[in-house]
N, C-alpha and C positions, 0 to 999 in steps of 0.2 A: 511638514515633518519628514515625507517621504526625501522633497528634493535635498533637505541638509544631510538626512542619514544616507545618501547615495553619494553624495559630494563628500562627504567623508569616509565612507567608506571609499571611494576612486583613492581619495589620500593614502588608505592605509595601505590600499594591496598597490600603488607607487613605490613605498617606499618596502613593504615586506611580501608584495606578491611575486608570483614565479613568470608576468605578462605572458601567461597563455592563459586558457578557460580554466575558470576555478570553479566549483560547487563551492557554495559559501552555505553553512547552518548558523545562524544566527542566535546565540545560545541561551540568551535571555529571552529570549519569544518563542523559545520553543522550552523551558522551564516552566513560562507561564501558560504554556498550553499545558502543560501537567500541570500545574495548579487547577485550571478551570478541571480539567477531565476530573482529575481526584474528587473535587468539589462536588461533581454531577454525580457520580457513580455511587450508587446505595449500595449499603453491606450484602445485601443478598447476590449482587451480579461480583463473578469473578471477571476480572478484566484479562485480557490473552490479547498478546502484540504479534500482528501480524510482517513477519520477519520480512518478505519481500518488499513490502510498505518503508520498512526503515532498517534497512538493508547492509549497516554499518555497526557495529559490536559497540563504539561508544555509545551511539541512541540507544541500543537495546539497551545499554548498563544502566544510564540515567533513567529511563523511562521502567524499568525493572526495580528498582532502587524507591524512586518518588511514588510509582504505585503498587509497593510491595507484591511483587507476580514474578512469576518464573514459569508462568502459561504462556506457548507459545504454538501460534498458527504458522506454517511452513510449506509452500508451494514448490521449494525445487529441494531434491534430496540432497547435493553435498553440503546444504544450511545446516543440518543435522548436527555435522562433525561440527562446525563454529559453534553452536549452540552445548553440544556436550562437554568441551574445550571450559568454558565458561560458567555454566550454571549446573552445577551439580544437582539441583532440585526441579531438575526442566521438565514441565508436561508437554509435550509435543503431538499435538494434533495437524494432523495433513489435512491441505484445502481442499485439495481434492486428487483423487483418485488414481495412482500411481500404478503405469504400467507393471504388470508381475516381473519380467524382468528383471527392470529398475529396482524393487523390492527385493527379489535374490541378490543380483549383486550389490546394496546398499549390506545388506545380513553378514555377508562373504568380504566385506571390505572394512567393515567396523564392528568395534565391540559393543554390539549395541544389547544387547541381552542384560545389562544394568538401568536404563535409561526408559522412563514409560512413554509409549510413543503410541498413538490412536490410528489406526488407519482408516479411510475413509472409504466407504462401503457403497457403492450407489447400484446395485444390480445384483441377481444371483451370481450371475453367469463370475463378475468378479469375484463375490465369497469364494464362486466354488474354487476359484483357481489359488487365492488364499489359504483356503481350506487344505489344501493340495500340500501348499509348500511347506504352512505350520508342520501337517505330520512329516516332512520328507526330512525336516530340520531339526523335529524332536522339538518344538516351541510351541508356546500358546502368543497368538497374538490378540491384541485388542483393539477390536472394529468399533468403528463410529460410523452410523448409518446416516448416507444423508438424505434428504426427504424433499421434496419438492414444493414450497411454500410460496411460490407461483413465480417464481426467475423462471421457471422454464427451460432448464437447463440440465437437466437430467436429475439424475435422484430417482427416490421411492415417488410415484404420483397414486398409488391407492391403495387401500388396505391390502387385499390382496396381496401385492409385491411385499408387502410391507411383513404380512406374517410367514410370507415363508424364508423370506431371509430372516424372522427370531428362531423360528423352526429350526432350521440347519444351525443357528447357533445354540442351541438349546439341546440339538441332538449331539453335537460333538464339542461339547465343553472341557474336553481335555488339552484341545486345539484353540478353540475361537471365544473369547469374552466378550460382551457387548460392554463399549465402555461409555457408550453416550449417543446422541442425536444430533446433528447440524444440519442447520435452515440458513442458507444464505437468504437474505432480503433485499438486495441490489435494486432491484426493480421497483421499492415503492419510490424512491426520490425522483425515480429517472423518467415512470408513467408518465404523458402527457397528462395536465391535470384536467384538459375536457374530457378525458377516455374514464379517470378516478381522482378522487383528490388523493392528497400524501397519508392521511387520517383514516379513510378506510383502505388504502390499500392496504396499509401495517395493520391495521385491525382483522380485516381479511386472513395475512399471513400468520397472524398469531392463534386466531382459530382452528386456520389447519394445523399448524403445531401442536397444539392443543389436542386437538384432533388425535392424533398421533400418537402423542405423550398419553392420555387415556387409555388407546386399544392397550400399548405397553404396559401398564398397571395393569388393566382387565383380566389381557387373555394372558399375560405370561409375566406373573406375580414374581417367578422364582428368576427372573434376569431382572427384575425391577428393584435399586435403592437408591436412598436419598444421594450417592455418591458419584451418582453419571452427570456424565458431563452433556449437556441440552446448550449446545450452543446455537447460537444466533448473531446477527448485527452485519457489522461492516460501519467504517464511518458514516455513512448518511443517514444510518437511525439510530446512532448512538445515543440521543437526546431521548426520543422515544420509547427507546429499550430501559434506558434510566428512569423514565416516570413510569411505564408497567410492563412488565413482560414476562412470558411462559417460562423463560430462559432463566440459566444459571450463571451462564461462561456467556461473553460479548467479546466480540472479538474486534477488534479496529488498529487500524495503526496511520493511515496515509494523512487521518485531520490531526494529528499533533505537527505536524509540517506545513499542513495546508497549504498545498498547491493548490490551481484556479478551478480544479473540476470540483472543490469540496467547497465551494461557496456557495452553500445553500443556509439559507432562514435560520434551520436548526445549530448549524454551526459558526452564527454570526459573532460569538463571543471566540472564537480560534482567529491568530496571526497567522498568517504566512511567515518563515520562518527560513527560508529556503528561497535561494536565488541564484542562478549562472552568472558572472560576471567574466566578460572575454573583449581584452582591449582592441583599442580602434587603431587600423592597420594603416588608413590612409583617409583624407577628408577632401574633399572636393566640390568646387563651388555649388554644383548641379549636377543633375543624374545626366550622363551622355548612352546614348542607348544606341547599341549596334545597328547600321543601316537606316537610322533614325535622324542623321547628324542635323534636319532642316529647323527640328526641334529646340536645338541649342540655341535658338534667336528668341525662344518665345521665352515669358518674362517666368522666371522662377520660384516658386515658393519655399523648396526644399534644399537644403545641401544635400550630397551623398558621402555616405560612411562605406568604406568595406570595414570587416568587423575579421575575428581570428576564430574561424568556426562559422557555427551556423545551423541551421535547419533541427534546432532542437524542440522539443516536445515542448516548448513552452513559447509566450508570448512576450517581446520586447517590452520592456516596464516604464527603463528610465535611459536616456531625458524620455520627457513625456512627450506623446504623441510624434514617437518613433518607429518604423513601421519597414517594412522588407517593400520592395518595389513591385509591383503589381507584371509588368510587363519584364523585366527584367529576371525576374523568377528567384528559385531558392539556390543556395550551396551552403552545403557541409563544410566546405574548406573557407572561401573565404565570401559573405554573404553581403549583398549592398544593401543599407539600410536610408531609406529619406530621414531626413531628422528637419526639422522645422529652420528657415534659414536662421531666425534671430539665437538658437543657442548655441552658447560659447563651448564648443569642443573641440579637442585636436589628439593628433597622433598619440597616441600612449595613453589618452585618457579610458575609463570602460566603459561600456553599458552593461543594461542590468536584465536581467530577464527571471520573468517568474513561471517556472513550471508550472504545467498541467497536472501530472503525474508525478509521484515521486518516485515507482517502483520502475517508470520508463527512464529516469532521470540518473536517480544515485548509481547503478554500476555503469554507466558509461563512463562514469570517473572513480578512479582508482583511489582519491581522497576527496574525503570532506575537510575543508578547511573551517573549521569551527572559531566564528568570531565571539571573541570578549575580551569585554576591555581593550577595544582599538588594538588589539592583538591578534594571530588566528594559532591556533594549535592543527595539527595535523590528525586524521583521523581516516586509518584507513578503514577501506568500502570492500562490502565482499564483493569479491570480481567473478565467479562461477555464476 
């Protein structure tokens, strides 16, 4: 299946492509990854699309649309303006924790004072300087605390930390609202599983959430209702979070594209969806290797490709068992690829490559070229 869908696809962008690298969104496999997530997601978890994950206003509208949300996680600040631009009902929660600067001049540069936006809280020393700016501005903003659920990567790690950042927002509630909790869980797919399995790490991280979410109810009942946002997830325990969790709001965006880092167990029902295609420059019988020339006598297995680009975040696909040259090394501009001697390739033809990443992939091109129906539509990419 792969080799016909790649052999026709070479046809299409022959005849409608630009022959330079294209981002291709494949838009039927990425529909029915919104079919599968819809399908997973139980009425109690909101779903929130992480913006840098799918980094292009078409995806967000589709994937906005199919899983009725207007919840959005946002890791660089001028996403904002795209996102206000667009969804009038936008919840916008920050991943993480924005320089104060960055915050003044975001305040100073847009009208955001209509628009609910959570900022993410991981230290006093940051409240305090929050705290600072809300009164200097005459605003109240609303902080989302993030908590350390064992990524290890900063957050609240104990009660302690934990109640005096309610404190200072309890003490000056005319400034500061608590609008929620975020746990990243990165860590349980990633743990080696001699060190833990995947099943108690996520069980592990849920307890200290838990954890957490308790002291909140206990000791400071009057910041506590059913309306805070407790987020959690990331695609690798999307599956997970869907059959139980502390959590309200899940946050994910990169497995509805699924690139190669999201192929894990739990995400075995997700396509990849997303591919570079960047035609072939030049073909040549054998790799010839500088200062190497005694080599050219010995019997050869590979042709050599240069290709138009190179060294992207992802892995050669198609043809199959196509590969960059070990000795020969990488380039960004024009990259030699071995390709196996018996396959039938030549100038103008493409290869295919399947990202790693999507959030490393989508703004190094300025469009998605979105295929359906042996067609592609255009699809510009936020480029900031």
């Amino acid at each position: 299946m792969q080799t016909n869908y790649f052999q026709q696809l070479t046809q299409d962008l022959k005849q409608q492509g630009t022959g330079t690298p294209q981002l291709i969104l494949d838009v039927k496999t990425y529909q029915y990854n919104l079919d599968v997530v819809r399908s997973k997601l139980p009425t109690q978890l909101k779903p929130r699309l992480v913006v840098k994950s799918l980094a292009n206003m078409q995806l967000l509208k589709l994937a906005s649309e199919k899983l009725t949300t207007q919840r959005f996680m946002l890791f660089h600040l001028p996403h904002i303006a795209e996102i206000m631009q667009t969804f009038e009902q936008a919840d916008i929660l920050l991943g993480k924790p924005m320089p104060i600067r960055a915050v003044e001049l975001s305040y100073q540069n847009t009208a955001q004072h209509n628009i609910y936006i959570q900022w993410l809280i991981d230290d006093l020393g940051r409240l305090q300087q929050y705290l600072e700016l809300a009164q200097r501005l005459g605003i109240r903003l609303n902080v989302n605390i993030e908590i350390d659920v064992g990524l290890h990567r900063g957050g609240v790690q104990n009660p302690q930390q934990f109640v005096a950042l309610l404190k200072l927002i309890q003490q000056n509630s005319t400034h500061l609202k608590l609008s929620g909790l975020m746990g990243y869980d990165a860590h349980v797919a990633k743990l080696p599983k001699i060190i833990t399995s995947p099943a108690k790490s996520y069980q592990q991280s849920q307890q200290t959430y838990q954890h957490y979410k308790a002291t909140l109810q206990q000791q400071f009942p009057d910041l506590w209702h059913d309306g805070l946002c407790l987020n959690g997830g990331g695609s690798p325990t999307f599956m997970q979070h869907c059959q139980q969790s502390v959590c309200n709001d899940l946050a994910f965006g990169s497995m509805l594209v699924k690139p190669s880092d999201f192929d894990l167990d739990h995400l075995s029902e997700l396509k990849c969806a997303l591919w570079i295609a960047t035609p072939v420059l030049k073909v040549l019988p054998y790799s010839q290797l500088p200062g190497l020339e005694l080599m050219n006598h010995l019997p050869h297995h590979y042709q050599a490709l240069f290709v138009y680009g190179g060294y992207w975040r992802a892995d050669y696909i198609y043809p199959e068992k196509s590969r960059p040259h070990v000795l020969y090394g990488r380039s960004s501009n024009q990259e030699m690829l071995q390709v196996p001697m018996q396959c039938d390739i030549h100038v103008d033809d493409y290869v295919f490559l399947r990202p790693t990443q999507s959030e490393a992939i989508i703004p190094q091109f300025a469009q998605l070229y979105a295929y359906v129906q042996r067609t592609f539509e255009i699809w510009n990419s936020f480029r900031e």
